[in-house]
N, C-alpha and C positions, 0 to 999 in steps of 0.2 A: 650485676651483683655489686653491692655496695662496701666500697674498699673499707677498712677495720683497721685503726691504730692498735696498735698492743707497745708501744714503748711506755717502760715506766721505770723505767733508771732514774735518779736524780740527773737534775739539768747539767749542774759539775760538775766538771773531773771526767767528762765521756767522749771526751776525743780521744781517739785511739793514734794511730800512727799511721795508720792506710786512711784515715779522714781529712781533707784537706781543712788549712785553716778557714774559720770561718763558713764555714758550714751550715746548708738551710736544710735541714728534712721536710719534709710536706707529707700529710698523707691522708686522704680524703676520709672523712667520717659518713658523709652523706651528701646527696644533692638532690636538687628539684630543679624544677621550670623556673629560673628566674633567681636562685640561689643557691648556696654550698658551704660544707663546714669540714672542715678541715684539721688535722693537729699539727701545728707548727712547731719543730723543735731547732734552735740555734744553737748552734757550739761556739761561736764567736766572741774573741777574751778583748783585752785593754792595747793588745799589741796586733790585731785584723786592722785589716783598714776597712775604713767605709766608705761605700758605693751608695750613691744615689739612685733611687728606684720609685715607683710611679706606682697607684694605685689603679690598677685596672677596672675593677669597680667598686660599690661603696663597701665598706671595711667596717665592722665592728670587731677586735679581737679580743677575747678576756685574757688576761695576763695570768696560767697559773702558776709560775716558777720563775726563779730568776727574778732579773732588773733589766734595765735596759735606757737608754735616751732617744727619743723619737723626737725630731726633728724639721719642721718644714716651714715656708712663710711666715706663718701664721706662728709659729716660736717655737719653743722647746719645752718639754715634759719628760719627767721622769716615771718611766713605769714601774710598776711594781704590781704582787699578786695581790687579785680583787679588782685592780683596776682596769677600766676601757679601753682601749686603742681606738680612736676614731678616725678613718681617712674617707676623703670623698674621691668619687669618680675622675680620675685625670692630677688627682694632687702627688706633684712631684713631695720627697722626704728621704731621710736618712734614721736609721738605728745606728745607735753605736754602744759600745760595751765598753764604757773605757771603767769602771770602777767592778766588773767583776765579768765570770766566762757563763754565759749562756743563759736562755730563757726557754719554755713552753709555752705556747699561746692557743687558745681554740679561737681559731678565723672564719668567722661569716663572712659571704662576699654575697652582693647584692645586686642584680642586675640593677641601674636608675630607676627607670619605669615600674620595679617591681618593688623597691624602696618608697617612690611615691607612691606605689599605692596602699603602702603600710601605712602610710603617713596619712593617708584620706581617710582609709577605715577607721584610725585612732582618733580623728577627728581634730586632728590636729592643722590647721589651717594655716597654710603659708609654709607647713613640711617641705624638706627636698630633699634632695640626696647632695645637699651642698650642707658639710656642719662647720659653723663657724667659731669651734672649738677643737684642739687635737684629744683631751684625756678627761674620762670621767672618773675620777677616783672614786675606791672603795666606799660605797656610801649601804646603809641602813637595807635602803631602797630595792639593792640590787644582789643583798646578801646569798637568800635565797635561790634567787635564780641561778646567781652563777655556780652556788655551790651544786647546784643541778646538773650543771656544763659538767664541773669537773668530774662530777659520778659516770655520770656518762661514758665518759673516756673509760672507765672503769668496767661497768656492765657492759660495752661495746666489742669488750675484749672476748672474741668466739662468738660473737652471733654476729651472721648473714644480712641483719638488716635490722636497723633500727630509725629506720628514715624519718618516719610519722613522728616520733620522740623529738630528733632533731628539727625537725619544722616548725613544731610549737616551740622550743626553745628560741630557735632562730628569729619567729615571728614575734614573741614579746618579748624578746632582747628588743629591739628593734624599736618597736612600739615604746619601751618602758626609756629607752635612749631619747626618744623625741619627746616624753614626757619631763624628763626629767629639764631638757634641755628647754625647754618652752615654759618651766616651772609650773605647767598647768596641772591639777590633779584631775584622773577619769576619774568620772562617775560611771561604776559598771552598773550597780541598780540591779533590784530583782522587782520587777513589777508583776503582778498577773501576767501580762502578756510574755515576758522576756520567757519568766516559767512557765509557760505555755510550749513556747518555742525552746526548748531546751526539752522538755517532757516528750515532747513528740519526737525528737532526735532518738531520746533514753529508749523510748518503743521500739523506733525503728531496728537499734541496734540491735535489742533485745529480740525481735522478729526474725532478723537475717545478723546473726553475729560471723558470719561464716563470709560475709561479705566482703571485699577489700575497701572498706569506710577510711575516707581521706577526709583532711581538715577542711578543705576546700570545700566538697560535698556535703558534709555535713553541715558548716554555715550556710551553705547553699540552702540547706532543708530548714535552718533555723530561721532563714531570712534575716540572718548577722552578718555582717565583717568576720572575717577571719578573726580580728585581735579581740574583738567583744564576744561574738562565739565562745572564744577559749576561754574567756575570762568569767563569764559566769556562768560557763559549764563546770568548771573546775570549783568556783564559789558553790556551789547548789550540790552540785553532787561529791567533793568532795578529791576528785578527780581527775585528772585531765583523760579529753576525749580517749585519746589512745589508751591509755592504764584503763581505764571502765571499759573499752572494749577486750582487752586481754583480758579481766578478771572476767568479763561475760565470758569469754571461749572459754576459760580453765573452768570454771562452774559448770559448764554445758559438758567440759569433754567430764570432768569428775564423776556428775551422774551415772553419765554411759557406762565410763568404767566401771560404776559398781553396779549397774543394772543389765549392761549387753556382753557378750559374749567376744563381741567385734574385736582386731587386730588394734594395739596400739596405734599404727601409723595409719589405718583405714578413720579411726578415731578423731585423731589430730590431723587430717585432709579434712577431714568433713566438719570439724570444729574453725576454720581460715587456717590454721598455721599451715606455713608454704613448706616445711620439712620437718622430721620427726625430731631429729636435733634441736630445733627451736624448740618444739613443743616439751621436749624434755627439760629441758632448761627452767623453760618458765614455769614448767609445774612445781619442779624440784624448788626453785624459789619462792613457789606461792604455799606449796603445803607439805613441805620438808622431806618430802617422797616423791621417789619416784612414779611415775605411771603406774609401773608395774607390781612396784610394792604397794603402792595405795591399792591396787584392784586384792591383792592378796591380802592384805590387813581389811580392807573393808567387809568383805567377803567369808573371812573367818569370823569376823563379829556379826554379822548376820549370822553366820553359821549357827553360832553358839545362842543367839537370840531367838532363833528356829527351832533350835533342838531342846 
């Protein structure tokens, strides 16, 4: 089960008295084979001291609160929210807080091997998991995205599992890092073929929506990269894989509701959702009702269109 942040305090003023100084919270949003994301919360003021620490593996973190001074070889940057964190695999660094108390950060960790091979999909040649920059400031480029990040944190609050969301976030963070940083711009392209292979993805889904469809498997099927896959599955449809496969499940469980008989939770097993909790959730946010009120509002208006 995939651990769930719910802190949403402002960054200052939340040490308490039973909190030691200087304080790191951690707490897993999602992880995969080869990666992980995390909510980093600091309580750390101008009067902690700083400890030197090491990036265990490669680091992208978006800054959404607070400030902060990051520190390593390679120089000093001042963080601030929008902005990047960037550490490579083995780089010693410091944070410090000397001009104010605390920060929140969503942390991607990267295994190397699975960094480079964002970096081969992106087509970015000569990529590593060595960047020879600490900070990417708030740019144009990255507006969107991160504001995605921090929703996230948000919508993550009470549901069991939002893995697939985090993977494509984490995957073009990732990607959109190397691009920015190599100043090259992708060409995603929609050629006949690409939408060919995107189309055939949409069937599949559409076939078997009840499926546990990963981002992996699906460029598998599209004969893409993970980070091209995304990119002009989203461009085409409108979408990212994962939201086009939720909106297929609630379309599919909707029907049923107003045409079968069947038990909400026998509904939403057989539509993929892994618990009836989820599936309530995401109905309620797709069509302002519940299940159960949709099946009874639909139902009297057939009623009434019958009689």
């Amino acid at each position: 089960m995939v651990k769930i942040a719910v802190e949403s305090e402002p960054v200052t003023g939340r040490r308490g008295k039973s909190q030691p100084a200087g304080h790191l919270a951690s707490q897993v949003l999602a992880r995969g084979e080869g990666w992980s994301a995390s909510e980093m919360i600091c309580s750390a003021g101008p009067h902690d001291r700083v400890f030197e620490e090491q990036h265990s593996r490669v680091c992208i973190a978006i800054v959404v609160a607070g400030s902060f001074q990051y520190r390593s070889s390679a120089g000093r940057q001042l963080m601030t929210p929008g902005s990047l964190l960037l550490g490579s695999a083995g780089q010693y660094f410091e944070c410090g807080h000397e001009h104010g108390v605390g920060d929140r950060c969503i942390s991607f960790a990267y295994e190397p091997e699975y960094f480079e091979g964002l970096a081969a999909e992106s087509d970015m040649r000569g990529g590593s998991a060595q960047f020879h920059r600490l900070r990417v400031p708030p740019v144009r480029e990255l507006s969107w995205l991160v504001a995605r990040a921090c929703a996230g944190i948000a919508e993550s609050s009470g549901a069991s599992n939002r893995t697939a969301e985090w993977e494509e976030i984490g995957v073009e963070l990732a990607a959109r890092v190397l691009e920015i940083g190599s100043g090259k711009e992708l060409n995603v392209g929609t050629s006949p073929a690409t939408e060919a292979r995107v189309t055939r993805v949409v069937r599949l889904i559409e076939s078997r929506p009840d499926l546990d469809h990963q981002l992996d498997s699906l460029a598998r099927e599209a004969r893409l990269s993970r980070y091209h896959f995304l990119r002009v599955f989203q461009q085409l449809t409108g979408l990212t894989p994962h939201r086009y496969l939720l909106r297929e499940r609630l379309r599919r469980a909707a029907t049923r509701l107003m045409l079968e008989p069947a038990r909400v939770l026998e509904i939403a097993l057989d539509c993929g959702f892994g618990e009836v909790s989820n599936f309530n959730r995401a109905f309620h946010a797709e069509f302002g009702v519940s299940p159960r009120s949709f099946r009874k509002i639909t139902r009297r208006s057939a009623a009434r269109f019958l009689s």
